[in-house]
C-alpha positions as CSV (number, residue, x, y, z in Angstrom):
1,X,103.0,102.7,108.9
2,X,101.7,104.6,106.1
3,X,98.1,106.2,106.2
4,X,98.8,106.2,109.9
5,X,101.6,108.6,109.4
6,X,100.2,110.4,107.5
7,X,97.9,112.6,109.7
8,X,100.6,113.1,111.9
9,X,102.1,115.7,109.5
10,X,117.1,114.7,68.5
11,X,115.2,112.8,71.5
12,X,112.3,115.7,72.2
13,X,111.2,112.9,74.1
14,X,108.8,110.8,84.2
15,X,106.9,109.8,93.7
16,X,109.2,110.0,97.1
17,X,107.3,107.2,103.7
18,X,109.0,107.6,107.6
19,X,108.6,104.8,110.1
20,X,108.1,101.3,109.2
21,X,106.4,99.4,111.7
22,X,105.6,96.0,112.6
23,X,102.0,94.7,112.6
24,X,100.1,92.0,113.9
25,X,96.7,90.3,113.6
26,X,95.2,87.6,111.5
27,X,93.1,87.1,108.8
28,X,91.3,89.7,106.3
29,X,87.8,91.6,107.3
30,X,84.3,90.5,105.6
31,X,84.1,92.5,102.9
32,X,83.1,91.3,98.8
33,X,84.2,88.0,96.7
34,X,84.0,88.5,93.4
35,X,85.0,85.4,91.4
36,X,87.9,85.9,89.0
37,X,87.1,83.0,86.5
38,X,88.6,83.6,83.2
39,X,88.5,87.5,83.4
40,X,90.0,89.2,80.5
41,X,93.1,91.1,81.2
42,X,92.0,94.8,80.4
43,X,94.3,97.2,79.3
44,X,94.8,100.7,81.9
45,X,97.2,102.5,83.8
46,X,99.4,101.8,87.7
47,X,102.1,103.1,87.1
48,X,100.8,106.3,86.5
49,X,102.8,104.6,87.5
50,X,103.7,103.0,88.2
51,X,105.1,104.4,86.5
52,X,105.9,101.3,88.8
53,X,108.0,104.3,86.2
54,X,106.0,106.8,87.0
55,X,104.8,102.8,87.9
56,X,104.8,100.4,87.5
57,X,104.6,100.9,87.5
58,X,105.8,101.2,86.8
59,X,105.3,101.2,87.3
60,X,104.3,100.3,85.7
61,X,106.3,99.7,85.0
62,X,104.0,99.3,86.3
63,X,104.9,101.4,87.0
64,X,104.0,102.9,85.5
65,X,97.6,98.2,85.6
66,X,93.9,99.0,85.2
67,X,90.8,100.4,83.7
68,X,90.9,104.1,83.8
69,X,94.9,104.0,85.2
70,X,97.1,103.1,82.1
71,X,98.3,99.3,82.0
72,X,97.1,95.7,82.3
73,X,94.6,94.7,84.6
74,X,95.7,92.7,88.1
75,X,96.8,89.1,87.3
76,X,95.0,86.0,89.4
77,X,98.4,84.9,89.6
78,X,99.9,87.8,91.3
79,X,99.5,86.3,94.5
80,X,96.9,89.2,95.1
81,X,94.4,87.4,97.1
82,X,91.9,86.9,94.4
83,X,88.6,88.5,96.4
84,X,90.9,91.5,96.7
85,X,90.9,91.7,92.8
86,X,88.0,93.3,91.6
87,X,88.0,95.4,94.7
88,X,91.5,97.1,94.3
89,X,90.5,97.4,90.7
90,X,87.3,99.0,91.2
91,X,89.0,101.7,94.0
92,X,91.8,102.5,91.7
93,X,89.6,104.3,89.4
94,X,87.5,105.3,91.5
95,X,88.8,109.3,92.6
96,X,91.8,109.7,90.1
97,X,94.0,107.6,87.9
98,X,95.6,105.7,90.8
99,X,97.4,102.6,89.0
100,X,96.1,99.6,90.6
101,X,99.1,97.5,90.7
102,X,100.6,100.9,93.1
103,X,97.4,100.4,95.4
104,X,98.0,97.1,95.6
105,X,101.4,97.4,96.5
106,X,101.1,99.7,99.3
107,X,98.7,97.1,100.4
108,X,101.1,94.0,100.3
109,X,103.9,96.1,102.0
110,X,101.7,97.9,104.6
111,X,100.1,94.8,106.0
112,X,100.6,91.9,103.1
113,X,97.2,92.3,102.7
114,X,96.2,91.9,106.1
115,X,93.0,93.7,107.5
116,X,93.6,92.8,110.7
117,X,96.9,93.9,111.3
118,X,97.2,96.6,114.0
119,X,100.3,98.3,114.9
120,X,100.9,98.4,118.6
121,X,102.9,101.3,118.8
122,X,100.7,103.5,116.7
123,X,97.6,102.4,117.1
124,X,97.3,102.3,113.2
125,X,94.9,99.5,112.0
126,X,93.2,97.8,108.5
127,X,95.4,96.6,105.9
128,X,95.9,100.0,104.8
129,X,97.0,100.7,108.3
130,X,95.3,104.1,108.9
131,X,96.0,105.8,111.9
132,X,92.1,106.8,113.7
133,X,92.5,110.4,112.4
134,X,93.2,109.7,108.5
135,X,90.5,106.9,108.9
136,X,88.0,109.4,110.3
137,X,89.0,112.1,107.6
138,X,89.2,109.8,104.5
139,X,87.0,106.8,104.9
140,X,84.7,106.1,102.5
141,X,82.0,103.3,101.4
142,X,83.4,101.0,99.3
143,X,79.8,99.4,97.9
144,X,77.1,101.6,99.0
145,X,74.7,98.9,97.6
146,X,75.1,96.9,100.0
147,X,74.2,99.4,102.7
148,X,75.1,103.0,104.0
149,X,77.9,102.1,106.6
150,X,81.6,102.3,106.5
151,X,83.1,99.5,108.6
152,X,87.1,99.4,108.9
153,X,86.5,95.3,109.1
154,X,85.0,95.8,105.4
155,X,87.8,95.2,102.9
156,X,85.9,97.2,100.1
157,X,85.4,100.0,102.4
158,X,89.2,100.1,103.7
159,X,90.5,99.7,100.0
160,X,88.5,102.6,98.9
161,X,89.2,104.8,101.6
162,X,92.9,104.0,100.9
163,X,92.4,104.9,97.0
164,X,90.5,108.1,98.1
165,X,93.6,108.9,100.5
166,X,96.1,108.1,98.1
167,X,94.8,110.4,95.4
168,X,94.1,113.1,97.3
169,X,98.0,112.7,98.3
170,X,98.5,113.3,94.6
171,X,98.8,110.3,93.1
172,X,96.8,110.1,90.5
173,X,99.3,112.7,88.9
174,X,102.4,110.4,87.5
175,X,104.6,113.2,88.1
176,X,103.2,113.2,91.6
177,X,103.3,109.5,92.5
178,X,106.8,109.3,94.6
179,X,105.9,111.6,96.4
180,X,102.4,110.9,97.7
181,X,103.8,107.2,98.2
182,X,106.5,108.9,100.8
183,X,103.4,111.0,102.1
184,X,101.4,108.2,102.9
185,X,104.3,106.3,104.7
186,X,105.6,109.5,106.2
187,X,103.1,112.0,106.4
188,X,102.4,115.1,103.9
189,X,104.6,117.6,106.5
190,X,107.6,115.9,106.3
191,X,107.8,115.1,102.5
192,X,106.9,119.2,101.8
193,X,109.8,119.7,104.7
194,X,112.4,117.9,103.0
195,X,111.1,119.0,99.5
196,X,110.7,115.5,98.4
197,X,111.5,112.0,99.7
198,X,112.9,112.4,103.0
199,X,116.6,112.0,103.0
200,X,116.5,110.3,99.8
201,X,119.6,111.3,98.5
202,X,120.9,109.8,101.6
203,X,119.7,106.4,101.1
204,X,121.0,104.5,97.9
205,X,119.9,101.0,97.4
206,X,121.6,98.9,100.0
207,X,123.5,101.2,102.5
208,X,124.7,100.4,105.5
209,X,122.3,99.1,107.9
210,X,122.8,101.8,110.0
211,X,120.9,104.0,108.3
212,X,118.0,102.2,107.9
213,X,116.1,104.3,110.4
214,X,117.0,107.6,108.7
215,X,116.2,105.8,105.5
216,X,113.0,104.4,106.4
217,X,110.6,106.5,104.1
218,X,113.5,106.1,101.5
219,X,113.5,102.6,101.4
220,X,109.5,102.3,101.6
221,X,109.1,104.3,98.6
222,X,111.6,102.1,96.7
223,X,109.8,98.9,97.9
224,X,106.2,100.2,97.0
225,X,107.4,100.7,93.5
226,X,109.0,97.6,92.8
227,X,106.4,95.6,94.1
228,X,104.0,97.6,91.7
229,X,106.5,96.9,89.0
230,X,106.1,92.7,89.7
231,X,102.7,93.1,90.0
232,X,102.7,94.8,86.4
233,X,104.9,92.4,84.9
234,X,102.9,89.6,86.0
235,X,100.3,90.5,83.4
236,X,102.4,90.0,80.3
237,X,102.9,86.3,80.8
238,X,100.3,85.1,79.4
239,X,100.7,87.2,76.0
240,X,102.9,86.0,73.0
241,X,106.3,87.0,73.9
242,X,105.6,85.6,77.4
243,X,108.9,86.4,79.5
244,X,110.8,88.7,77.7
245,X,107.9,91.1,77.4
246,X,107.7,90.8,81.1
247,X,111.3,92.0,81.8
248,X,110.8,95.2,79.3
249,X,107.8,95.9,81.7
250,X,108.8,95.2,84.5
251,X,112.5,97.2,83.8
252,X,110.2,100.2,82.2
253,X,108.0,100.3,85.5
254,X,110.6,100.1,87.6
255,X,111.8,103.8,86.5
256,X,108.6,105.7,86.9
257,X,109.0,108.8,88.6
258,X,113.0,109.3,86.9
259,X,113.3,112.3,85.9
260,X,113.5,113.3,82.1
261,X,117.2,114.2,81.4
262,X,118.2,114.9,77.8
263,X,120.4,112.7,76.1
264,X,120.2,110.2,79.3
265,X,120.1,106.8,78.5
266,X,120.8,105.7,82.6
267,X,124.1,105.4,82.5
268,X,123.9,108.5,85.0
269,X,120.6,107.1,86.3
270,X,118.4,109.5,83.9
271,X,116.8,108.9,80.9
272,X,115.5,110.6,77.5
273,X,112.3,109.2,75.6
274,X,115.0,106.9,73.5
275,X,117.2,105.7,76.1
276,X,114.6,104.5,78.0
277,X,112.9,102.0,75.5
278,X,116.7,101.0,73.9
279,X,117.2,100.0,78.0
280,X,114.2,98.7,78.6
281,X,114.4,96.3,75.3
282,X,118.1,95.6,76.4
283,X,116.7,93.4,79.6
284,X,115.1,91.2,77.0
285,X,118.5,90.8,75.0
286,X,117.0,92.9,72.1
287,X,119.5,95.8,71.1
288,X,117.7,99.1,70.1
289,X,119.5,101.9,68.2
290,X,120.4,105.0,70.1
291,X,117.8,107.4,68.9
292,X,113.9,107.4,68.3
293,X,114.8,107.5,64.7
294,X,117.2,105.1,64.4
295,X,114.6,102.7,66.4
296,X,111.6,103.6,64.1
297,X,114.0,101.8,61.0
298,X,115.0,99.2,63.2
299,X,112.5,97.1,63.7
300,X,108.9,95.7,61.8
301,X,106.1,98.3,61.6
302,X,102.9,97.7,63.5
303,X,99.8,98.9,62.1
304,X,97.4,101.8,64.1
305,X,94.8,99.3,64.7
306,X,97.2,96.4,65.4
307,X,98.7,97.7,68.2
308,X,100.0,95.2,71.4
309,X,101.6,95.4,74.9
310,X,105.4,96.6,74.3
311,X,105.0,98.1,70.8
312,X,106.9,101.5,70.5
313,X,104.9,104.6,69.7
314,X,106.6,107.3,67.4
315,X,105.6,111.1,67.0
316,X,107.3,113.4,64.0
317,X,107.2,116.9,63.5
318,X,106.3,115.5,59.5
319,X,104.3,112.7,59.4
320,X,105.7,112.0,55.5
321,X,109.2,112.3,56.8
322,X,110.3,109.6,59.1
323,X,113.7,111.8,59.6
324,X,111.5,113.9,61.6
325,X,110.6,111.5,64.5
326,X,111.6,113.1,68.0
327,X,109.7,110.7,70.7
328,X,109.1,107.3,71.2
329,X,106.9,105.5,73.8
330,X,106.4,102.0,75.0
331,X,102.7,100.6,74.5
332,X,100.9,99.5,77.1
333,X,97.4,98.7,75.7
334,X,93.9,99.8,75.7
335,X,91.4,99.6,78.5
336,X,87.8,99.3,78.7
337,X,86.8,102.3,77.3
338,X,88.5,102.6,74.6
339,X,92.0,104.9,75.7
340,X,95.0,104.0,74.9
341,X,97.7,103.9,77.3
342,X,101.5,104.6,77.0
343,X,104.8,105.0,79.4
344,X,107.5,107.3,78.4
345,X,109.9,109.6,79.8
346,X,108.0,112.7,77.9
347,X,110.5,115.8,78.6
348,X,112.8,118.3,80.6
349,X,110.8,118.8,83.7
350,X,108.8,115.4,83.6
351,X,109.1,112.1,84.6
352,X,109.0,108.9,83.4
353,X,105.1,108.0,84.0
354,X,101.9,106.2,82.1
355,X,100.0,108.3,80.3
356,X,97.5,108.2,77.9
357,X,98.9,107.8,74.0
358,X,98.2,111.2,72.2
359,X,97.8,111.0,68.4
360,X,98.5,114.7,67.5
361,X,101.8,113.7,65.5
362,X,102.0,110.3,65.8
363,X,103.4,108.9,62.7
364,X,103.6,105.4,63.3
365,X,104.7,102.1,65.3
366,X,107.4,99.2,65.5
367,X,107.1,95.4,66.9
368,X,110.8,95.1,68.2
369,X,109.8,91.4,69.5
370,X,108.2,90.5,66.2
């Protein structure tokens, strides 16, 4: 139901929706086609994402995809319809650092992209399925130059308005993302009521059916961010380590918005900076030491300027002495202007998110797939 909801209430080494509803309707609104014909996949952040994650994405993965977000760009093969890409894209930067892989995936599970869905029962409509109220109080024009108007049958209009709505949920915050997913679904009231996702402790992955009412923001959140995570790996498939890169990515978006726990490496569902690379490199069958230092010696160095998708990112205390290394972060590129993006689990109090790579301290790099 979403936006309708929603105006109803050694390691030094990071995002919680209540009734899921049933649309109907046909076909998308007029809005822009932009043709997709041998873009370049830009570097950005999703998953902050993401995280997919703090997506991505990881979300994102990512998880913690985009331009001023923190990881690769959309994918034409992401079964995103491609008129739709340039338009998410363009709205994701737009008002904060909103991944675009998370937009889209509240898209594809709100409506699967559908602007004419409408929800019976709520009245909520577009495939961002606002309710009238949040459309009234957060629409905006998604391309002014094409006129002053905001139409709700204008898929550039409803995609920004749901970008605006989103951020101003908090989720251009990676720390922040859960939780302004499960506001959207479920409103802003009842995520500050419950002090988070609603009854998310309640609701592992695959309980029993009959909880799937109670768990309905629960399991909405959880949904949101793995699509954004797919949606993130989907942009590593074209690169040189094709496959495997994509399960690192799509595994480190995935986790955005787990909490930072010292000396986790998820066996307890928690991570530091550390465990999370050595398990995000395990999906790919490549076995990472224990600690950021032991990972900096573990694998081939990647210069400053050489940098790719999935590198690890180390920071020392001494950047002559390698035996000072405390973080490491997973690579995620650089966007179109120029920053540098990252996702980590950073430390105690944080999650794991996509953020942009600081250099203060940063003492060097590693190719594990080289």
């Amino acid at each position: 139901m979403g936006a309708a909801a929603a105006t109803a209430a050694g390691t030094g080494c990071g995002l919680e929706g209540a009734v899921s509803c049933t649309v109907s309707g046909t076909g998308h609104g007029p809005g822009r086609h932009v043709s997709q014909e041998d873009r370049m996949r830009k570097i950005a952040l999703v998953v902050a994402a993401v995280g997919l994650g703090g997506v991505l994405l990881m979300g994102g993965a990512v998880a913690s995809v985009s331009d001023s977000s923190g990881v690769a760009s959309l994918s034409p093969g992401s079964g995103i319809p491609a008129e739709l890409l340039p338009i998410i894209e363009g709205a994701a930067g737009a008002y904060c650092d909103l991944p675009p892989a998370l937009l889209a995936a509240v898209l594809k599970v709100e409506s699967d992209f559908d602007n004419g869905a409408v929800n019976p029962r709520s009245g909520a409509f577009t495939m961002a399925q606002f309710l009238p109220g949040t459309w009234e109080e957060w629409k905006v024009n998604g391309n002014p130059d094409q006129g002053p108007t905001i139409d709700p049958a204008d898929v550039a209009d409803v995609i920004f308005s749901a970008a605006h709505y989103l951020c101003g949920l908090g989720a251009g915050s990676p720390d922040a993302q859960r939780l302004a997913v499960a506001a959207y679904n479920a409103g802003p009231h009842a995520v500050e009521q419950a002090g988070g996702v609603p009854h998310d402790a309640d609701c592992p992955e695959g309980h029993p059916k009959s909880l799937d009412r109670r768990c309905e923001t629960a399991d909405y959140v959880r949904k949101v961010f793995a699509q954004a995570a797919a949606y993130a790996a989907d942009t590593t498939l074209d690169l040189p380590a094709g496959d495997l890169l994509a399960r690192v990515i799509t595994f480190a978006y995935s986790k955005i918005g787990t909490p930072y726990q010292w000396g986790g490496d998820g066996s307890n569902g928690f991570y530091d900076c550390s465990g999370f690379t050595m398990r995000a490199y395990q999906q790919a069958g490549v076995q990472l030491p224990r600690t950021s230092r032991q990972q900096y010696l573990a694998s081939p160095h990647a210069a400053q300027g050489d940098l790719q998708l999935g590198d690890l990112l180390y920071w020392a205390h001494d950047l002559s002495d390698p035996g000072t290394i405390h973080h490491v972060a997973i690579y995620l590129g650089r966007d179109a202007d120029g920053v540098d993006w990252m996702i980590d689990a950073p430390h105690t109090g944080a999650t794991i998110q996509v953020r942009r790579v600081y250099w203060t301290g940063y003492i060097g790099a590693t190719r594990p797939f080289q």
